[in-house]
C-alpha positions in Angstrom: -6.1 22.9 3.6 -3.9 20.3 5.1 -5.0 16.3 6.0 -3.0 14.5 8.6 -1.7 11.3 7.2 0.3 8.2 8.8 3.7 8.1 7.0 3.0 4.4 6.3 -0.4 4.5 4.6 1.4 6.4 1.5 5.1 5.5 2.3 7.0 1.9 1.8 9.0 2.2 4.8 12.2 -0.2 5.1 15.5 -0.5 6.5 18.8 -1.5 4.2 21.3 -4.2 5.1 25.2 -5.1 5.2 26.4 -8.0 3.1 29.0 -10.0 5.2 32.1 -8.3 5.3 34.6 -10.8 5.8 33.5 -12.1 1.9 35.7 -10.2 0.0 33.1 -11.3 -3.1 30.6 -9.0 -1.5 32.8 -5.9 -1.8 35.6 -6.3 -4.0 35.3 -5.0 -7.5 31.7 -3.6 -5.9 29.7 -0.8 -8.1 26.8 -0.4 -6.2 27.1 2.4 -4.0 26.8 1.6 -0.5 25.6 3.9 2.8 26.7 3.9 6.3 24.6 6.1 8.6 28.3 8.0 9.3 27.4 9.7 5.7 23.6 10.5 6.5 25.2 14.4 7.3 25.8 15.0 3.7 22.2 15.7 2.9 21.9 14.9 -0.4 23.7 11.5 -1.2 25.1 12.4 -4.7 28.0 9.4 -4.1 28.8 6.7 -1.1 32.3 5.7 0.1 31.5 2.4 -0.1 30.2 -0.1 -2.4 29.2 -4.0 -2.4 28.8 -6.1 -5.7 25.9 -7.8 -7.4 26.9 -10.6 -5.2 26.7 -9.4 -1.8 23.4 -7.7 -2.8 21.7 -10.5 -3.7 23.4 -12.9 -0.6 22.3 -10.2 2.4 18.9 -8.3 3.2 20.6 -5.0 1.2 18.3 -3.3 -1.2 18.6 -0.9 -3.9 16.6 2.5 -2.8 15.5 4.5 -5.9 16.6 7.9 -6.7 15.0 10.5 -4.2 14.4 8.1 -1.2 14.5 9.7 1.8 16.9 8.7 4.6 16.7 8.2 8.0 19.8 7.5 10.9 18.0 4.7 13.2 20.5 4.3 15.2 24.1 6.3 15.5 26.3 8.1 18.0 26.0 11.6 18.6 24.2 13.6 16.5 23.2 10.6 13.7 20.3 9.1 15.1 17.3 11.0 13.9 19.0 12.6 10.9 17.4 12.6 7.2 19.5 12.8 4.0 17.6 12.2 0.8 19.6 9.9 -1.9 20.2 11.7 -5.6 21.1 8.3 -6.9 20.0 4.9 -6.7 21.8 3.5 -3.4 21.9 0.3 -0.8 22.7 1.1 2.8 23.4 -0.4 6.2 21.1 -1.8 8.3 21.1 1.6 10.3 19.1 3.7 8.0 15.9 3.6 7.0 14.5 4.2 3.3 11.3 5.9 2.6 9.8 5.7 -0.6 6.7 8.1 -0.9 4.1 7.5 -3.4 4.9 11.5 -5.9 1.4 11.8 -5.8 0.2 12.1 -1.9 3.6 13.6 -0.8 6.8 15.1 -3.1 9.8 13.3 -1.4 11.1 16.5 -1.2 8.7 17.4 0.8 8.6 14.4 3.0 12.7 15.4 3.2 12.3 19.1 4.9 9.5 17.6 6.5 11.5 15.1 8.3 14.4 16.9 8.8 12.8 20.0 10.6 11.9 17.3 12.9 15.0 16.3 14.1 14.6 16.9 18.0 10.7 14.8 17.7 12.6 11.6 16.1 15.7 12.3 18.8 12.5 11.8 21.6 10.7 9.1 19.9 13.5 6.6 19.6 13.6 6.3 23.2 16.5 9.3 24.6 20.1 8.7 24.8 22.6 5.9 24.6 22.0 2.5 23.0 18.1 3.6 22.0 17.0 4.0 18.2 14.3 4.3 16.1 12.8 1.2 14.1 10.6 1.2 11.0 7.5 0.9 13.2 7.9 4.5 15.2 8.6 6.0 11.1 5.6 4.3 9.9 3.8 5.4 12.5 5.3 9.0 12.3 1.9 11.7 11.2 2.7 14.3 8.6 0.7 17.6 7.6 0.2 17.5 4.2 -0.6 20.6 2.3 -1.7 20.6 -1.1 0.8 19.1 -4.1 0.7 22.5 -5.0 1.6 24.1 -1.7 4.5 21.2 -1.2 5.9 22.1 -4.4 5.9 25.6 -3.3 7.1 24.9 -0.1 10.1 22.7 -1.2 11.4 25.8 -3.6 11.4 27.9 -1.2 13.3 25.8 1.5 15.8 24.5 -1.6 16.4 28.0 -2.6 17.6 28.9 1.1 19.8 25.9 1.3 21.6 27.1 -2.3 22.0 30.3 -0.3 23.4 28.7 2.7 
């Protein structure tokens, strides 16, 4: 049996930020890895090209996003608005994602991840059409979800992993 839910009633739903660039203290020496919405198309964020220091993360609105946090392009040419990566390392990004952190026991982020991503075209639509429009963290909170038993999701996201090791 599935329940509908609101992504925000079990999600903490928030956006990342960019320390200034032009202080070089921000980003030289930096170890924290660091995520434009240009690498949301890797899918599974297992590394960043950039990184910002303790500094710049503690002087801007960045955040560190846990391991398994799912990702979402809010904004982007082309195809990047509306696409979903899910981070395999603790990470900070750009203001142009958002980070979803789903409480394990409502909704697997996995889950949440395939979920999200098979909806490409809906979050394309709901961010307003083409050109300058993008989503914002109220239209993902407010994004409903089917969710099947944590049995079923678990089931579910084999399945859909085990196709993506074929492909």
């Amino acid at each position: 049996m599935q329940n509908q839910f609101i992504i925000g009633e079990f999600c903490k739903v928030s956006a990342g930020g960019t320390p200034d660039t032009s202080n070089k203290n921000y980003w030289e020496g930096g170890n924290i890895p660091w995520m434009s919405s240009g690498e949301i198309h890797k899918k599974r964020i297992k590394e960043t090209s950039g990184f910002i220091t303790k500094e710049g993360l503690l002087n801007s609105s960045a955040k560190i996003f846990p391991i398994n946090t799912v990702l979402i392009a809010l904004a982007g040419q082309g195809k990047t608005r509306g696409a979903v990566a899910i981070s395999k390392i603790e990470l900070s990004t750009n203001q142009s994602l958002a980070g979803i952190i789903s409480d394990p026991s409502i909704c697997l982020p996995e889950f949440l991840y395939y979920n999200l991503s098979n909806r490409y075209q809906e979050l394309r639509s709901e961010s307003g059409g083409s050109g300058r429009a993008g989503l914002n963290l109220s239209i993902i909170s407010n994004l409903t979800i089917n969710l099947p038993s944590l049995l079923e999701q678990k089931k579910i996201v084999e399945i859909l992993f085990g196709i993506d090791q074929l492909l």
